[in-house]
BAFIKOL-153410 format. One line per 3 residues: number of its first residue (from 1); their letters; for each residue x, y, z of C-alpha. Coordinates in Angstrom, 2 decimals, decimal comma. Each point is the difference from the previous one (the first is absolute). Layout:
N
NUM = a = X Y Z  ...
END
This chain:
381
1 = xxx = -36,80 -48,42 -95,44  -0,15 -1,85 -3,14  -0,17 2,00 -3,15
4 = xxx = -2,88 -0,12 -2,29  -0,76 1,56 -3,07  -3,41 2,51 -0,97
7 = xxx = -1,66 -1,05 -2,07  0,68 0,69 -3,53  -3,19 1,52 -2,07
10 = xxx = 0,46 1,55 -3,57  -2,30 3,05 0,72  -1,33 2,08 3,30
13 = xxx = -3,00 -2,23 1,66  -3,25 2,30 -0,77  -1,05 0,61 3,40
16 = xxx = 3,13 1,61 1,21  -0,06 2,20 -2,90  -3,32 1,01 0,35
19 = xxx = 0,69 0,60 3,73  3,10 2,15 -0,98  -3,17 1,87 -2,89
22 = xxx = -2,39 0,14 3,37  2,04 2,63 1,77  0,04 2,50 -2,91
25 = xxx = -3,14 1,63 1,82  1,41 3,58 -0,33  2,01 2,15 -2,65
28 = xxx = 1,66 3,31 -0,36  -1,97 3,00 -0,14  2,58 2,82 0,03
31 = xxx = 3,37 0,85 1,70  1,09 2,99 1,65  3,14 0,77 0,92
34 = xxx = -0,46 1,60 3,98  3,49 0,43 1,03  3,57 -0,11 -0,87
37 = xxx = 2,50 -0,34 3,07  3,26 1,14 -0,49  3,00 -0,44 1,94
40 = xxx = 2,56 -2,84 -1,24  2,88 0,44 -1,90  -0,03 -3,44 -1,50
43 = xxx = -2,06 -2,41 -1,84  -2,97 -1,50 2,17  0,46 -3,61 -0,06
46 = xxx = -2,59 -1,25 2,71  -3,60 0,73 1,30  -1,32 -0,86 2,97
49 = xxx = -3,42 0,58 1,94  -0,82 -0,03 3,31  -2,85 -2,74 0,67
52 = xxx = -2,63 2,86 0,72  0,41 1,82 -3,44  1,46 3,19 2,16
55 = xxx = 3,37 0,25 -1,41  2,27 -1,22 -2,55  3,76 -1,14 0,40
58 = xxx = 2,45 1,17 -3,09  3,66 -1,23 -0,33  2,24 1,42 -1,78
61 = xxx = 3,42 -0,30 -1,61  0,69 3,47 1,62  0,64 -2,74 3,02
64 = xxx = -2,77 1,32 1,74  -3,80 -1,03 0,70  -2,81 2,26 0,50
67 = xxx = -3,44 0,38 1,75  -2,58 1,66 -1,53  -4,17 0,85 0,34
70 = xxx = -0,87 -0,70 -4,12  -3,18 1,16 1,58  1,39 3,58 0,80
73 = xxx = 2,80 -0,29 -1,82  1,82 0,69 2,86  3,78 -1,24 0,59
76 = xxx = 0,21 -1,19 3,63  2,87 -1,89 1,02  4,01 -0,49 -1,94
79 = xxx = 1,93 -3,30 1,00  3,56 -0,19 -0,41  3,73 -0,90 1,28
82 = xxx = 0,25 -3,79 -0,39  -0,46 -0,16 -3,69  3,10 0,65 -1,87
85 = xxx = -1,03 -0,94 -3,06  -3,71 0,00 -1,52  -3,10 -0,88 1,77
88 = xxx = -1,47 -2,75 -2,29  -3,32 -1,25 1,65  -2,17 0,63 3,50
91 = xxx = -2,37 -1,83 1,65  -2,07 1,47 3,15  -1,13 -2,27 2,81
94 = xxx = -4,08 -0,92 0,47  0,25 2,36 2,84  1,92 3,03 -1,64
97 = xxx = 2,45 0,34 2,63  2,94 -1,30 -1,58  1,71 -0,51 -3,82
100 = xxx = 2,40 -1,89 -1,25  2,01 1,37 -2,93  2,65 -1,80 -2,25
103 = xxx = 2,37 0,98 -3,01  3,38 0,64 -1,13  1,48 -0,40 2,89
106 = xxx = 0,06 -3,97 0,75  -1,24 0,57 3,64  -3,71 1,06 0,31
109 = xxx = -1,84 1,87 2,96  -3,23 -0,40 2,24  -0,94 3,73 0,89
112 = xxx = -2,12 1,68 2,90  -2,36 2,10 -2,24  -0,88 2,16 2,66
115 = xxx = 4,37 0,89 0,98  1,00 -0,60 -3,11  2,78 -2,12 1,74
118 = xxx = 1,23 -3,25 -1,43  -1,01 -2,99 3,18  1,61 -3,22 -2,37
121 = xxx = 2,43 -0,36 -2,76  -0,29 -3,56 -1,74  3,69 -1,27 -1,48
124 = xxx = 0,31 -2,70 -2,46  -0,43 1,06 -3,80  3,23 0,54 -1,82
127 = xxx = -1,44 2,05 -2,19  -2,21 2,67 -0,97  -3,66 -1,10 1,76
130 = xxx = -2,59 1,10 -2,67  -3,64 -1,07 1,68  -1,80 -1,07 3,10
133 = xxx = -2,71 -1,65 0,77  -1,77 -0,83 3,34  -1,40 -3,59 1,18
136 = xxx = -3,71 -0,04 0,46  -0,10 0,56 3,82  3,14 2,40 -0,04
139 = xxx = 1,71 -2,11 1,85  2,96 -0,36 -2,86  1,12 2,39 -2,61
142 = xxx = 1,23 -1,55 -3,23  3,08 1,97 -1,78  1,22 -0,41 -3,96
145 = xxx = 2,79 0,65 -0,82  2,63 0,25 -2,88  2,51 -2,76 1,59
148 = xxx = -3,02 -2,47 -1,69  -1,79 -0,79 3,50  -3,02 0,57 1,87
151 = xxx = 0,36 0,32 3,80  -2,52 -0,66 2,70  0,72 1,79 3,26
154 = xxx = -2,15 -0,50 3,14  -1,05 3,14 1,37  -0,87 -1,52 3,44
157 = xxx = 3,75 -0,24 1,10  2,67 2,30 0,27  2,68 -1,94 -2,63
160 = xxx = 1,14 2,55 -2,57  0,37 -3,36 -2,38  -2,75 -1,57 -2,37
163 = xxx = -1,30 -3,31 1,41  -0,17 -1,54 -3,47  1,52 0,45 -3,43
166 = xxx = -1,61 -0,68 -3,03  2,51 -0,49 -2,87  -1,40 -1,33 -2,94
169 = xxx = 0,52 3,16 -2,37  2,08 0,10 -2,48  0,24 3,92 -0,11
172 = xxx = -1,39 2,88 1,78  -3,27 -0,10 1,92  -1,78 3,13 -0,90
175 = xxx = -3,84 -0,75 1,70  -1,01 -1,90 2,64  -3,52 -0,24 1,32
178 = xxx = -2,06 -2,44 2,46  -3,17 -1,44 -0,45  -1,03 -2,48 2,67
181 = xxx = 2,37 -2,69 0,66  1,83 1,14 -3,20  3,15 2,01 -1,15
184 = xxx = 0,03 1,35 -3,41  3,18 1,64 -1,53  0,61 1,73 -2,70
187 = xxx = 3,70 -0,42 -1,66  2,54 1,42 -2,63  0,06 -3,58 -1,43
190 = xxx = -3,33 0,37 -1,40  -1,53 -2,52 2,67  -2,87 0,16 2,39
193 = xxx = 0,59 -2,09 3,15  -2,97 -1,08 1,46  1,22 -1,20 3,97
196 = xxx = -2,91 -2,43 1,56  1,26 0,49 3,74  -2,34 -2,77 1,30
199 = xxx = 0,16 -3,08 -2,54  4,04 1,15 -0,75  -0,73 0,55 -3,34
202 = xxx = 1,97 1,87 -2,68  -2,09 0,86 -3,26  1,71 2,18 -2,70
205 = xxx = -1,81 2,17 -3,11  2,24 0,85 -2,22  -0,98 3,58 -1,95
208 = xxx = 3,80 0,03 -1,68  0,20 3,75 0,55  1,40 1,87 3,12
211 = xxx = -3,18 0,01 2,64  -0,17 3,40 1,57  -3,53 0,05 1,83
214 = xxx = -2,06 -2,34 1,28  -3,43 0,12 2,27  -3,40 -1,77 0,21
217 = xxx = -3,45 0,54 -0,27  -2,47 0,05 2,96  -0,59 -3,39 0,25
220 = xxx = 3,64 -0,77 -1,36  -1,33 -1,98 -2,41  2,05 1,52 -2,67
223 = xxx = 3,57 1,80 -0,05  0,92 2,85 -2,06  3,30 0,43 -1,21
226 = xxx = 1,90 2,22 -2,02  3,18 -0,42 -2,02  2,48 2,09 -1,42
229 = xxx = -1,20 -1,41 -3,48  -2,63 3,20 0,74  -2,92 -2,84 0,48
232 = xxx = -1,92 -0,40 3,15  -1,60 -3,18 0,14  -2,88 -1,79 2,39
235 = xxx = 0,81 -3,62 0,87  -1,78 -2,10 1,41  1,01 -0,97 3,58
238 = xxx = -0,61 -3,83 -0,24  0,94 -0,90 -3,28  2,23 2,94 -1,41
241 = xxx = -2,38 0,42 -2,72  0,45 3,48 -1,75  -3,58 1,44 0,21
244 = xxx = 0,79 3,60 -1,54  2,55 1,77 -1,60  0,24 3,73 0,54
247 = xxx = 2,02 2,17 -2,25  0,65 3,98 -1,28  2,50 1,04 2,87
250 = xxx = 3,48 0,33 -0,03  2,20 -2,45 2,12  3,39 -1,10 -0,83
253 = xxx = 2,40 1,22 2,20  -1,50 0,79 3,26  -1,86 -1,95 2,77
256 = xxx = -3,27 1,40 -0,46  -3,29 -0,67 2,70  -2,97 -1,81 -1,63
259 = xxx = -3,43 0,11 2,50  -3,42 -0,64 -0,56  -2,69 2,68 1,04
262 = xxx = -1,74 -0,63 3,38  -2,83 -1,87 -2,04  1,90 -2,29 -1,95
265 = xxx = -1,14 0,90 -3,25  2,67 2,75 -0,75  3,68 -0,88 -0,60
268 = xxx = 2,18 3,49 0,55  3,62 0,38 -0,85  2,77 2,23 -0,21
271 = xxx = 2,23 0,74 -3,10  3,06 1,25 -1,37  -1,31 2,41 -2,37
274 = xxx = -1,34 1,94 3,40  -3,91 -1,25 -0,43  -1,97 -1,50 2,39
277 = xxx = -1,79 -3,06 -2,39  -3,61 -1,20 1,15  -1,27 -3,67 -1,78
280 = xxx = -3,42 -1,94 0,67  0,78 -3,22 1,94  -2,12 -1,97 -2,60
283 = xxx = 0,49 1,26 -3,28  3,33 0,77 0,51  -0,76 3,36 -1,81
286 = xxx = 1,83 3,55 0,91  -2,56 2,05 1,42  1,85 3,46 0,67
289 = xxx = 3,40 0,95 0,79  1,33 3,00 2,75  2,72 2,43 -0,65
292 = xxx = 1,73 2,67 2,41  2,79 -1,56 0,83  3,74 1,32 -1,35
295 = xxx = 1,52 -3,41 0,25  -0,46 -3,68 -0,77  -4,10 -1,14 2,46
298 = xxx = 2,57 -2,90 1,97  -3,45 -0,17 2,88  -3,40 -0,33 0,39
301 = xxx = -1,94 -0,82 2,91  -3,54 0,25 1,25  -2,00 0,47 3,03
304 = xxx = -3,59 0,43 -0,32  -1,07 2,47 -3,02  3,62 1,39 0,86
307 = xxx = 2,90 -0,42 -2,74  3,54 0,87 1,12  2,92 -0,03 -2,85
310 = xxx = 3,39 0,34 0,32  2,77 0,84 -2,89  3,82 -0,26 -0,60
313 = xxx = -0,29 4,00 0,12  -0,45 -0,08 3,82  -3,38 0,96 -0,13
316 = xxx = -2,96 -1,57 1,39  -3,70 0,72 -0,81  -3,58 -0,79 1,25
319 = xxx = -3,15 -0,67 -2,20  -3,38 0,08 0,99  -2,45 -2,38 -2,01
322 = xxx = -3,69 -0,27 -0,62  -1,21 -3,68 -0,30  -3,54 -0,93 -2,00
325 = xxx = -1,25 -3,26 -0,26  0,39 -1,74 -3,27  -3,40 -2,13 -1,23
328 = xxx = 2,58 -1,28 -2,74  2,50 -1,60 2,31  -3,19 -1,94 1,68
331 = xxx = -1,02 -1,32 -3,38  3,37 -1,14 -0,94  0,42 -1,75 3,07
334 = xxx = -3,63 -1,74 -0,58  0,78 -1,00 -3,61  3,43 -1,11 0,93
337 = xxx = -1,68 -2,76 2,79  -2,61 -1,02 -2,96  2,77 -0,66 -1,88
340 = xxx = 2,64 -3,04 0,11  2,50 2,11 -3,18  2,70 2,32 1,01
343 = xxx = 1,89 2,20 -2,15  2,36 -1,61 -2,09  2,71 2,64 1,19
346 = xxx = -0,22 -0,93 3,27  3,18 -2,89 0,93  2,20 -1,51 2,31
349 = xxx = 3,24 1,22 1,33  2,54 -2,48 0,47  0,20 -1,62 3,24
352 = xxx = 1,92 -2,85 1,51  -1,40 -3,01 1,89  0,26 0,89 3,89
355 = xxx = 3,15 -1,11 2,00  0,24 -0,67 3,27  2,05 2,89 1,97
358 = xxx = 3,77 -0,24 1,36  -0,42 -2,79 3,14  0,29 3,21 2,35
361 = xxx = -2,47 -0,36 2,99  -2,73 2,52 -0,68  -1,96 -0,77 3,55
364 = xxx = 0,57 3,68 1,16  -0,71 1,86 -3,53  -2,84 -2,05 -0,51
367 = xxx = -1,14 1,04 3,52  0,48 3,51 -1,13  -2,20 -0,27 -3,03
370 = xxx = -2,89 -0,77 1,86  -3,62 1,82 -0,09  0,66 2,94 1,79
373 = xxx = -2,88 1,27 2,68  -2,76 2,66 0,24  1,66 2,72 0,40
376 = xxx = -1,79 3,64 1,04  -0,23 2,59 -2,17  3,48 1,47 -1,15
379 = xxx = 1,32 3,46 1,67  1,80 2,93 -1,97  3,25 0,35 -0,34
END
């Protein structure tokens, strides 16, 4: 496909701004911390939830990953044997029958959850593989890794090798994530790659600081992304504009999880000074922080009113949370769509104009990316 560049606008176009002001329909009431779940004897580095909100994934650098209830606080399955080195990410299947789990070890591993056996080992990194990521239908699982690539591997054959390499880092990939037709990855080199799979389009925002989380909001409209510069910031998806700027945690030397509540209207990270810090979406103001933990908050991850963290002390805790509406958030949103100013704090990151991808046939990964179907409702794990 031929290239072609977004268009390039000084500021944020009001609309999407106010739509990103329109979700903030909720806010923190108070936090409580229901259970801590202890067990590994290394730093938590992943979380992952089942697709019903029954049980939560951890992975460790202990090598192992763990099953728990955050609802009973009940520990319920150990997996181990093929990791010899740390377990860096998970992600679980629609379905909850299987895992795949990736980390020091090059190699990475599709699990039965109910065995606990390993049914596929995927070969091809060179290096350490720090994050997954699956394709919108699950029918491809995308792998970063520290050799500088992102691989796509189809999950509808048997081939233990990726069916397409994406090599454009100049450093490690540390995040990946899917939205639609699009890869996003996070890298050492300070870049967010931005993969169109269907127009073959390469568009890059550069942040300048080691990327270490990225995700998207409901309507992935926006991406927010963290850097080891200990900002988190909320982009724009179109354009790249930086909408907000969130601040007051500590992140410099670890990759720490950024999230947004399951409103949109909370942004929730983890820190190195052990706290759990809380911001408003809009504002960009810190609204509370949570401590407990004996070791730097590397997690956070949501599902429902439910709050799991995780900490380089091994330990991994669950907080319950009351949500009120906010009357405030409505009337920001209102005066922000009767009004054409924005903040002047609010910029652009720098981005480069979109190139066309490597000449590489993308007929099947395209074919991957596609809408995936109804699907019934999920079953436990």
């Amino acid at each position: 496909s031929r290239s072609t560049s977004h268009p390039s606008t000084g500021l944020p176009r009001t609309p999407s701004f106010a739509m990103v002001a329109g979700v903030l329909a909720a806010a923190p009431q108070s936090f409580g911390l229901a259970h801590s779940l202890d067990g590994h004897t290394g730093a938590v580095l992943s979380l992952a939830w089942t697709k019903n909100g029954a049980y939560v994934l951890s992975a460790s650098q202990d090598k192992t990953l763990r099953l728990w209830n955050p609802h009973t606080g009940a520990h319920v399955k150990t997996y181990q044997g093929p990791h010899n080195h740390e377990v860096a990410d998970a992600v679980i299947s629609e379905d909850n029958s299987k895992f795949i789990s990736c980390g020091g070890d090059k190699h990475f591993f599709q699990w039965d959850v109910s065995t606990a056996q390993v049914i596929r080992k995927f070969v091809g990194h060179d290096r350490k593989v720090n994050a997954l990521a699956f394709g919108p239908n699950q029918d491809v699982v995308l792998s970063g890794s520290n050799d500088k690539t992102v691989r796509i591997w189809d999950l509808r054959t048997r081939s233990r090798g990726s069916m397409q390499s994406l090599a454009e880092a100049t450093d490690s990939v540390l995040c990946v994530a899917v939205a639609g037709d699009e890869i996003v990855s996070g890298c050492t080199d300070g870049a967010i790659r931005r993969y169109d799979v269907r127009k073959g389009q390469l568009v890059v925002d550069s942040l300048l600081q080691p990327v270490g989380s990225v995700s998207f909001s409901k309507d992935r409209a926006c991406m927010l992304v963290s850097t080891l510069d200990h900002n988190i910031r909320l982009l724009e998806r179109d354009t790249g504009n930086i909408l907000a700027t969130y601040s007051g945690h500590v992140n410099k030397r670890f990759k720490v999880q950024s999230t947004l509540d399951p409103t949109d209207s909370v942004v929730i990270s983890g820190s190195e000074d052990n706290r759990i810090c809380m911001w408003d979406l809009v504002e960009a103001k810190l609204l509370c922080t949570l401590t407990g933990h004996g070791g730097p908050v590397l997690c956070a991850s949501f599902s429902g009113g439910t709050l799991v963290t995780a900490a380089g002390d091994g330990g991994v805790k669950v907080w319950t949370a009351e949500v009120v509406p906010a009357t405030r958030a409505q009337s920001m949103a209102a005066a922000l769509l009767a009004d054409s100013g924005l903040p002047a704090e609010f910029g652009r990151s720098s981005r480069r104009p979109a190139s066309a991808l490597p000449a590489t046939p993308l007929t099947r990964l395209a074919a991957a990316f596609q809408a995936p179907a109804a699907t019934g409702p999920s079953t436990q794990a």
